[in-house]
C-alpha positions as CSV (number, residue, x, y, z in Angstrom):
1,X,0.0,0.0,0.0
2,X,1.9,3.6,-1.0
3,X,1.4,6.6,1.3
4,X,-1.7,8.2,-0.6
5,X,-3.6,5.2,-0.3
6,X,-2.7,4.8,3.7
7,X,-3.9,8.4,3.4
8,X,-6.8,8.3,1.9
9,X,-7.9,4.9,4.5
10,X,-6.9,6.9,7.4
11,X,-9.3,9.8,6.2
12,X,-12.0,7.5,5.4
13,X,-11.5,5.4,8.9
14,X,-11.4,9.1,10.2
15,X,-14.9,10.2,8.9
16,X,-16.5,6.9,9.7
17,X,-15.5,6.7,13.3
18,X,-16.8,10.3,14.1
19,X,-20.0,9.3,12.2
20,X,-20.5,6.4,14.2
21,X,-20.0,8.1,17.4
22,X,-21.9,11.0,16.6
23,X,-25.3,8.8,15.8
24,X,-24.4,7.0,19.4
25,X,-24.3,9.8,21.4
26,X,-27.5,10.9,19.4
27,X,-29.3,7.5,20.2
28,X,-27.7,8.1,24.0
29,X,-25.9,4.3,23.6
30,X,-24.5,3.9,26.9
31,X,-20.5,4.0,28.0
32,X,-19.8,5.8,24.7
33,X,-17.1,7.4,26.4
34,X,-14.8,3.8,26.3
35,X,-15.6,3.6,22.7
36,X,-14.4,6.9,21.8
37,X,-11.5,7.1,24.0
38,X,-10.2,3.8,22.6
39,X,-11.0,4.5,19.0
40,X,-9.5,7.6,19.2
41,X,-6.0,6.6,20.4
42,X,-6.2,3.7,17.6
43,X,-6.7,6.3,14.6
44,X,-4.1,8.6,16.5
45,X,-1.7,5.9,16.3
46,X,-2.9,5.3,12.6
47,X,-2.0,8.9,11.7
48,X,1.4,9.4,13.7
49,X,1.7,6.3,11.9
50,X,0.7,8.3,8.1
51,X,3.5,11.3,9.7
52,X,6.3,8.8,10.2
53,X,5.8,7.6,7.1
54,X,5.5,10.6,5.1
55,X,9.0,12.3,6.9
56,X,10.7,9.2,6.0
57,X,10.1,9.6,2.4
58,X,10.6,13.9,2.2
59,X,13.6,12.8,4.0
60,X,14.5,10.5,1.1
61,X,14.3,13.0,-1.6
């Protein structure tokens, strides 16, 4: 997978997590709170992932 397709996952991943928790907290699904704090640590990871991988290659050239 090159970088602008990692990109382009990460933004979809990005928009379809804060979707998803937007229409929880709008049907008040309880402990909502766990979900987002996990899921947002994963897709932070998943873009400081997509920056380490982008200054590797700018590096590079």
């Amino acid at each position: 997978m090159n970088q602008k397709s990692y990109l382009r996952l990460m933004l979809a991943l990005t928009l379809i997590f804060g979707a998803s928790i937007a229409v929880l907290a709008l049907l008040q699904v309880g402990d909502i709170g766990i979900v987002a704090a996990v899921g947002g640590i994963i897709l932070g990871l998943g873009w400081a992932l997509a920056g380490t991988v982008a200054g590797r290659r700018n590096r590079a050239s």
